[in-house]
Structures are given as C-alpha cells and as structure tokens.
N, C-alpha and C positions, 0 to 999 in steps of 0.2 A: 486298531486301524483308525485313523483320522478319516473324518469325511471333508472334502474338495469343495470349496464354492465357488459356483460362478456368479462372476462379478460383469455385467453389462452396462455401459453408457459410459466407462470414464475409464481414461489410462492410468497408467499408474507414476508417470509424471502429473498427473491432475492431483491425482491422490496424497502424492507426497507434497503438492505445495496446500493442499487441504488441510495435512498433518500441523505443517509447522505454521499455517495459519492459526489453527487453534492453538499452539502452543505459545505462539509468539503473543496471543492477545487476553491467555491467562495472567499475563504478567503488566496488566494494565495497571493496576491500580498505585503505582509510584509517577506516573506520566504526568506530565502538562499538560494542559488545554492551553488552544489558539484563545488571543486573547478577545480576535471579533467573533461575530457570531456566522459571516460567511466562510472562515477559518476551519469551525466547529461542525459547520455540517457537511463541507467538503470532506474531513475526517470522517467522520462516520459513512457517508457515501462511498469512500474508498477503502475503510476497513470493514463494511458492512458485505457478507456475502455467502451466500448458498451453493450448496455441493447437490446437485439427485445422479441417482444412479439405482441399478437393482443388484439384490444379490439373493440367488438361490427364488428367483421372483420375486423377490421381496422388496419394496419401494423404499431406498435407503435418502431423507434430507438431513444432510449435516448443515448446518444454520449458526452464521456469527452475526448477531445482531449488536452495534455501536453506539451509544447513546453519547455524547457530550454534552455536559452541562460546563456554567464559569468554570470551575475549579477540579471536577474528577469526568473520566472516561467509565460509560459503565457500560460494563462487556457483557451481553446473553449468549451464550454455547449451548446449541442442542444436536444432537444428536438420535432422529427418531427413525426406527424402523418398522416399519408395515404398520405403522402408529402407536408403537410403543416407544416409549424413550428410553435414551442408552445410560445409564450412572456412569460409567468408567466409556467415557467416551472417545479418549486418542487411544487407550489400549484395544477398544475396538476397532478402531480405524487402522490402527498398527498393524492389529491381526486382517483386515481383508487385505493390506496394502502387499501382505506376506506371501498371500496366495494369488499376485498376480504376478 
C-alpha cells in the first residue's frame, strides 16, 4: 500500500513549470553571458526563483539561484524539506507533481 501526500500552497501547473525550471537551468553551463553588466543581472533576476509549499506539513523551498559572471552562468538548485536537503531533486518534484 502506498501512502498519499498532501501537498498545500501550490498547483500543479506551478509545479510543473517549477519542474522544467530546474531542468531547463541544469543545462546552463554551454550558455552565453550578456556582454554588459545590466544585461547579466537582469538574467539572473529573471532566472533566479523560489517555489514554498507544504507537504504532509512539511515546509517544502525549491530554490534556483542565477549567478552571471563575463563568461559563465552559474546555477545553485536546491531543494530542501523541513530543512533537510533533497539529492535527487526533480525526481522528487516528479513524484509530489504525481500525486496532485
């Protein structure tokens, strides 16, 4: 028998563009950088971005944090629950996305 989670604060259109956020910005490191520096942090402001929600009570922030420098994009992905952090973090997101 599988146990059910509930999942509160967020649809699951939020959820799936949460997904391929993190998916689309694993795949950072072949990119350009804007060549000004207003360029560079307008990117980051606009790929930079936080998911909360709960599940089963539990305080779920998914976190993509953007950094641009000249040359490379460097991407932080986290994924932490009730303050523990996730290693396999879209197949987590996978599986709450499955149960809504």
């Amino acid at each position: 028998m599988t146990k059910t989670m509930t999942i509160e604060g967020i649809t699951k259109k939020e959820l799936q563009e949460c997904i391929d956020h993190f998916e689309k910005m694993g795949k950072t490191y072949f990119w350009n950088t804007p060549s000004n520096a207003a360029g560079r942090r307008w990117e980051e402001k606009r790929n930079s971005q936080t998911w909360e929600y709960t599940i089963d009570g539990k305080k779920v922030v998914a976190d993509v944090d953007v950094d641009c420098t000249c040359s490379n994009y460097i991407t932080h992905r986290s994924v932490v629950v009730d303050g523990v952090s996730k290693k396999m973090m879209v197949p987590f997101l996978k599986k709450c996305i499955a149960t809504l």
